[in-house]
BAFIVEX-536579 format. One line per 8 residues: number of its first residue (from 1); their letters; for each residue x, y, z of C-alpha. Coordinates in Angstrom, 1 decimal, always signed. Example, Ala and Ser with C-alpha at 12.3 -4.5 7.8 and 13.67 -1.06 7.14 Angstrom:
<pts>
1) AS) +12.3 -4.5 +7.8  +13.7 -1.1 +7.1
</pts>
This chain:
<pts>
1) XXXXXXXX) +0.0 +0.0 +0.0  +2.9 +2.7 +1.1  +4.6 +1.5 -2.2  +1.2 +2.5 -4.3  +0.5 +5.7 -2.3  +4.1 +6.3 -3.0  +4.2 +5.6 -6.6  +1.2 +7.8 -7.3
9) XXXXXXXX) +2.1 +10.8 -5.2  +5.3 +11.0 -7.8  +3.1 +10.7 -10.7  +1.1 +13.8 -9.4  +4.2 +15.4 -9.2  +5.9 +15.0 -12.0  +2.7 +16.0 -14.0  +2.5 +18.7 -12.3
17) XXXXXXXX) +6.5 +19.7 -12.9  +5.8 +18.8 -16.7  +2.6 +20.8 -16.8  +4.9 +23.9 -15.1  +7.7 +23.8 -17.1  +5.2 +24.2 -20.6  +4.2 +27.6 -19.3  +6.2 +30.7 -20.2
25) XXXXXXXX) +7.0 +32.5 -17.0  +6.4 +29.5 -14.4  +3.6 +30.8 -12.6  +1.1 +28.3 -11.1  -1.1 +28.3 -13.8  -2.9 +25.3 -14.7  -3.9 +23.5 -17.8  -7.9 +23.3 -18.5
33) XXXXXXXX) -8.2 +20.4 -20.4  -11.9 +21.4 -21.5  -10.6 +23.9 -24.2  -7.2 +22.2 -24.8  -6.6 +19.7 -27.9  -4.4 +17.3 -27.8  -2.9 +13.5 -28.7  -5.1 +11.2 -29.6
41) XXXXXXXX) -7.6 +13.8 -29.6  -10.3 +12.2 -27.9  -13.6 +14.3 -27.6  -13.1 +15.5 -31.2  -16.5 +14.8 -33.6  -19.8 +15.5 -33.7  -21.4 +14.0 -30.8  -22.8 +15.6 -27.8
49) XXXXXXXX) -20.2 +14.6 -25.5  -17.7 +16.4 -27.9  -15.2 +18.9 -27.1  -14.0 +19.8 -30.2  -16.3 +19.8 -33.6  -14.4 +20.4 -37.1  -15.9 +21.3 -40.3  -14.6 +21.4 -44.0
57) XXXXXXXX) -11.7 +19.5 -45.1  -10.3 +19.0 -41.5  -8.7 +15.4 -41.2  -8.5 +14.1 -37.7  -5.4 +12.0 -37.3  -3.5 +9.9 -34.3  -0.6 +12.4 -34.8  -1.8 +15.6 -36.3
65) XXXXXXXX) -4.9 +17.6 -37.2  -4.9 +18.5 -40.5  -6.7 +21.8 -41.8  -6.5 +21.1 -45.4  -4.3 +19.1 -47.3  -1.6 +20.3 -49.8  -4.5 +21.2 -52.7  -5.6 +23.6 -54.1
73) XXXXXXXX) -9.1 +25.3 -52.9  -9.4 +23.9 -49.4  -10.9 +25.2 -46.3  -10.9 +23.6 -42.9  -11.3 +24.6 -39.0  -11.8 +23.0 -35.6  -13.2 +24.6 -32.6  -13.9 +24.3 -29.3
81) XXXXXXXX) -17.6 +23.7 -28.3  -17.2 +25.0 -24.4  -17.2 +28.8 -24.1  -14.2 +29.7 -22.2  -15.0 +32.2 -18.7  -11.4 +32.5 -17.7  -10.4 +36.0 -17.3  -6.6 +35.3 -17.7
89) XXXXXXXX) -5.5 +32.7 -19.8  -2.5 +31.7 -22.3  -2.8 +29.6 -25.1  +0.1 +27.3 -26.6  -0.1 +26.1 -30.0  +1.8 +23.6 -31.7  +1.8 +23.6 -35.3  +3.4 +22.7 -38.8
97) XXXXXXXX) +3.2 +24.2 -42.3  +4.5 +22.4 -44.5  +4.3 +21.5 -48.1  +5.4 +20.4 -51.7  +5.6 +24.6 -52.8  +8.6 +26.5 -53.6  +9.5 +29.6 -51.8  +6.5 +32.2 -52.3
105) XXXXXXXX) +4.3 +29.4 -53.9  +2.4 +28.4 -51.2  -0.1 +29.6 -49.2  -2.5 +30.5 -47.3  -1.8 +29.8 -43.9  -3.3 +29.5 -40.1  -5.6 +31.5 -37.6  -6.1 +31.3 -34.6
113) XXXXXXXX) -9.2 +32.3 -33.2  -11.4 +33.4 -30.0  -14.5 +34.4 -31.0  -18.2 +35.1 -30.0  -19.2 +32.3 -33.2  -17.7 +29.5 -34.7  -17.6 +27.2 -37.3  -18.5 +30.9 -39.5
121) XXXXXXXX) -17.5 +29.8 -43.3  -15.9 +32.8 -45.0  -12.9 +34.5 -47.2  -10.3 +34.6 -44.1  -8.4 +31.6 -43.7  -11.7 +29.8 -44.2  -14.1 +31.8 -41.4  -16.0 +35.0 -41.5
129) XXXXXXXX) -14.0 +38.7 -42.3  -15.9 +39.9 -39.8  -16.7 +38.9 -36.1  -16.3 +39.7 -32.2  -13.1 +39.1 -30.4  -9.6 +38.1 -31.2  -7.7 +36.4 -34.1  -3.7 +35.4 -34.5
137) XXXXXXXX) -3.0 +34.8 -38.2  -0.2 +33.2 -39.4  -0.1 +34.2 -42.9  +2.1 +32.2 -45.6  +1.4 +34.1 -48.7  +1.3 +37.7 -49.4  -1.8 +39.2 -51.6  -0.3 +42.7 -51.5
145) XXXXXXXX) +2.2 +43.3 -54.1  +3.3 +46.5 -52.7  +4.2 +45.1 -49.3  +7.6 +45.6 -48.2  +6.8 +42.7 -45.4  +8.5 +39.7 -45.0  +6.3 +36.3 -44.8  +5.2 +34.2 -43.2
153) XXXXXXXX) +4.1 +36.9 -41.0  +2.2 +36.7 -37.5  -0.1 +39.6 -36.6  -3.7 +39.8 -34.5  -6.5 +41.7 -34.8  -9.3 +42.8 -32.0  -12.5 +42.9 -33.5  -15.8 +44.3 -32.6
161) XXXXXXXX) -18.1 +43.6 -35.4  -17.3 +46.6 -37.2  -14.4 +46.2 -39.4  -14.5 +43.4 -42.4  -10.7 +42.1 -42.3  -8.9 +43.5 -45.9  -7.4 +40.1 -47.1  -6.2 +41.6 -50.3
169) XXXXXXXX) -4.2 +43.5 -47.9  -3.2 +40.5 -45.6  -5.3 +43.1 -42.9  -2.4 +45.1 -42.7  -5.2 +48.3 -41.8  -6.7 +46.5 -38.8  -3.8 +45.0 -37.3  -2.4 +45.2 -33.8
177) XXXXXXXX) +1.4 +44.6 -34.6  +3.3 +41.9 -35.7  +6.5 +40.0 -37.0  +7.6 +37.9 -39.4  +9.1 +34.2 -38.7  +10.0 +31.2 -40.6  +7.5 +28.9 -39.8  +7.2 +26.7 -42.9
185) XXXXXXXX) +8.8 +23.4 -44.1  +10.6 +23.0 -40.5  +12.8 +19.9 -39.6  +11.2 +20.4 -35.6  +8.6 +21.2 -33.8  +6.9 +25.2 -34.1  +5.0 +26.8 -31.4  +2.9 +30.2 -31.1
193) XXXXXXXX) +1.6 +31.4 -27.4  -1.2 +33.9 -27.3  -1.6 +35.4 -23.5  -3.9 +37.8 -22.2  -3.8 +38.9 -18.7  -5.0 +41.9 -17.1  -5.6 +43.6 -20.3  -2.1 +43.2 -22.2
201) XXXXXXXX) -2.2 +40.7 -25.0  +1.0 +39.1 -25.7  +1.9 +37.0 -28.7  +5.9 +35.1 -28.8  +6.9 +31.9 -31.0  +9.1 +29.5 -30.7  +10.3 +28.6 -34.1  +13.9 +28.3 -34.0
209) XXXXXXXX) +14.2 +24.8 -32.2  +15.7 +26.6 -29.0  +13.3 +25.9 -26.5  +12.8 +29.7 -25.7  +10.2 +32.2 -26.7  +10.9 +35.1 -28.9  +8.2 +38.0 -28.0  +6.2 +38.9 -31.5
217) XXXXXXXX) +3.7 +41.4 -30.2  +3.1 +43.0 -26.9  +0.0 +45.5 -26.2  -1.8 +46.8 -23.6  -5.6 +48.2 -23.6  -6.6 +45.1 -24.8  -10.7 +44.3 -23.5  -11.4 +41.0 -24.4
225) XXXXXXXX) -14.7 +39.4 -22.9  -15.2 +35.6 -21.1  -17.4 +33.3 -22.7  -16.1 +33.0 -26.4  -14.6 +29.8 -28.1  -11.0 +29.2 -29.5  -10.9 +27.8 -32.7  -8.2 +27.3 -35.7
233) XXXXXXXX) -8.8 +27.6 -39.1  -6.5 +27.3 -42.9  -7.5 +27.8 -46.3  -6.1 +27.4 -49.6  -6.8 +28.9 -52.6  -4.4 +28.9 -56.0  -1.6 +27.8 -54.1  -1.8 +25.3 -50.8
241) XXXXXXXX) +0.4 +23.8 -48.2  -0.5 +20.9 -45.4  -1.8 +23.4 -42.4  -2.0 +21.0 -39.2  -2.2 +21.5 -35.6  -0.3 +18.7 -33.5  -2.4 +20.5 -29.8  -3.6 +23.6 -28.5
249) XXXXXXXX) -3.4 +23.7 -25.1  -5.0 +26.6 -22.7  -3.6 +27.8 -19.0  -5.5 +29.6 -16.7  -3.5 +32.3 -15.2  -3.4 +32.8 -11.5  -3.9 +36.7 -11.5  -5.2 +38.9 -8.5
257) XXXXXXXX) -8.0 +41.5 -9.6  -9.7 +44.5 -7.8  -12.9 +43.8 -6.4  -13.9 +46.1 -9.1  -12.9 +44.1 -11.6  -14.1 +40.7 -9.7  -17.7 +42.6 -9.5  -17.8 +42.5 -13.6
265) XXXXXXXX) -20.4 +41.1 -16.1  -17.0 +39.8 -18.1  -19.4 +38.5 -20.7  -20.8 +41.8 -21.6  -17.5 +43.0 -22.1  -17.2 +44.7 -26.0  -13.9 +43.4 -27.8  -12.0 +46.6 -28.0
273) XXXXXXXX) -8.1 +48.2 -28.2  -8.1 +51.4 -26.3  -4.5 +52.2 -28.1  -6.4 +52.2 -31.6  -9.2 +54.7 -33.0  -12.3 +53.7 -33.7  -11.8 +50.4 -36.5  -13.9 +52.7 -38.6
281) XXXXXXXX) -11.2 +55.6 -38.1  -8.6 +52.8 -38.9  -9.2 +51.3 -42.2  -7.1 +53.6 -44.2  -4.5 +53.8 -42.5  -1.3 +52.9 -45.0  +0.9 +51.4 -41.6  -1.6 +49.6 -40.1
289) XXXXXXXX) -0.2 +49.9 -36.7  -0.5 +51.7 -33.5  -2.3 +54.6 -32.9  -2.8 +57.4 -30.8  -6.0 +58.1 -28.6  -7.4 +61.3 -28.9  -6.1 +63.9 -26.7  -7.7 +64.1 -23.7
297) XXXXXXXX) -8.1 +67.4 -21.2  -4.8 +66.7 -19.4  -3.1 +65.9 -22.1  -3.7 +69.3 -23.7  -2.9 +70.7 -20.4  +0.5 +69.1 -20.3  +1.3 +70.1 -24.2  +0.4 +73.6 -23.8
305) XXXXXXXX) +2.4 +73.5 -20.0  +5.6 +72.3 -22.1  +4.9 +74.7 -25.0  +4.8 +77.7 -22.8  +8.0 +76.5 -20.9  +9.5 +76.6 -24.1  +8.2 +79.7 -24.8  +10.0 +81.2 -21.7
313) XXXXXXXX) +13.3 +79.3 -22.1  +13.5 +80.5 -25.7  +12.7 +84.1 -24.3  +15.4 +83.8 -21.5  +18.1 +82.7 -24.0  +17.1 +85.1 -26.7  +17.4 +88.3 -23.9  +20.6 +87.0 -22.7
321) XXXXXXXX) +22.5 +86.8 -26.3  +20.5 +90.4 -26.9  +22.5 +91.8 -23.3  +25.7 +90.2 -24.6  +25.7 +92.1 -28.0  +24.6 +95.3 -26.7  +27.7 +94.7 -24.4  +30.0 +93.8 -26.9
329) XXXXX) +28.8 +96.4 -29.3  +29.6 +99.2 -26.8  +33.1 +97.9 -26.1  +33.7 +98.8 -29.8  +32.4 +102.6 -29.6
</pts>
């Protein structure tokens, strides 16, 4: 019995030290196994005990999910049927784009996805250009040909309803930040980690078979409400890869909030980035990158404070050089 009690106490434990050490700043956050995916991916179909339901031309292996195959004109996504509550949380994926395509002949590529709806058909990586909450994509192939980006590039978007993502501009105009990393055609293993905690939404890969995470984007002001469902999704269209996602696996972060906070309806909460203008205000914007709130009363306060200090400096050192030149001038009379 001691020998059983024994044996099972170090099995606790070294889940527990495996599920620590697969979290990026090792605090005690803990996997929830009801929106995670992974190996053999048990829970995944159609019935009503299903965690997971796929649509399109998803293929559901021992090893890997695959998104679409490397054809032409595919579309496939799987999400997760639970709505998530978790006010802090990071998401790990593990993924692999690979395929028969040269270098800039492939395409399209992956998002990720936490939404308000799911399993939405549409033109963006095979789900709707428009929608509530946030998306990751991890785009292949670019459609702009006056880009100077690099890709595959990795940005996110925050969405409210209101904008339609530009595709034909890779949704450079409605973009939070992002970076570029070589994702595809891999000997090992590719990760991506989307956390969002206390209103900062953080986005780092690991794609250089170092163990470590690189940070891709960082951003504060980020209001994303509970109850929405993660999700993936690939498409391919003239040119295709093999889009597959080997798990997605989501921590609940430990995080201490003000009873203000606590006293929330999180669910009523309206995706938003209080860094960006309104989406409406954004969609012509050539960067597609941060932008500046509107001035608000103390900031006008403090940029007329510092213009008239300047004012007054420049006034000081202007009647100074004046007294030195009358002096100087006098000295020659």
């Amino acid at each position: 019995v001691l020998a059983f009690r024994g044996s099972a106490l170090l099995f606790v434990l070294l889940e527990l030290s495996l599920v620590c050490c697969d979290i990026t700043d090792g605090n005690a956050e803990h996997l929830k196994r009801e929106h995670s995916l992974t190996k053999p991916y048990q829970g995944v179909g159609s019935s009503p005990s299903s965690q997971w339901d796929f649509s399109g031309s998803t293929l559901v292996t021992s090893s890997y999910v695959r998104l679409t195959p490397d054809e032409r004109s595919k579309q496939g996504s799987i999400w997760n049927t639970v709505p998530c509550y978790l006010k802090d949380w990071e998401m790990h994926v593990q993924f692999k784009i690979h395929g028969s395509g040269k270098k800039s002949l492939h395409g399209d590529g992956i998002a990720l996805w936490y939404t308000k709806d799911r399993l939405h058909s549409g033109p963006v990586f095979s789900n709707s250009a428009v929608f509530h909450g946030l998306a990751v994509f991890i785009d292949t192939y670019s459609n702009d040909d006056a880009t100077d980006r690099s890709f595959p590039y990795i940005s996110a978007m925050v969405n409210n309803g209101s904008v339609s993502y530009d595709h034909g501009k890779d949704g450079r105009s409605s973009e939070l930040g992002g970076c570029s990393a070589e994702i595809r055609n891999r000997d090992h293993d590719t990760y991506l980690a989307i956390r969002y905690s206390k209103g900062r939404l953080t986005v780092m890969v690991d794609v250089d078979d170092k163990n470590e995470w690189n940070e891709c984007i960082d951003i504060g002001g980020v209001r994303l409400p509970t109850g929405y469902f993660f999700g993936a999704s690939a498409a391919t269209g003239d040119l295709s890869d093999n889009h597959d996602i080997i798990s997605m696996k989501l921590y609940q972060l430990m995080v201490e909030h003000t009873a203000e906070e606590e006293n929330l309806d999180w669910t009523k909460i309206e995706p938003s980035v209080s860094l960006l203008k309104s989406p409406k205000d954004n969609i012509d914007d050539p960067t597609g990158n941060f932008r500046g709130t509107p001035l608000t009363g103390w900031k006008v306060f403090l940029l007329l404070l510092c213009a008239l200090l300047g004012i007054v400096v420049c006034a000081v050192v202007g009647a100074v050089v004046f007294q030195r030149r009358q002096e100087r001038n006098k000295r020659f009379y």
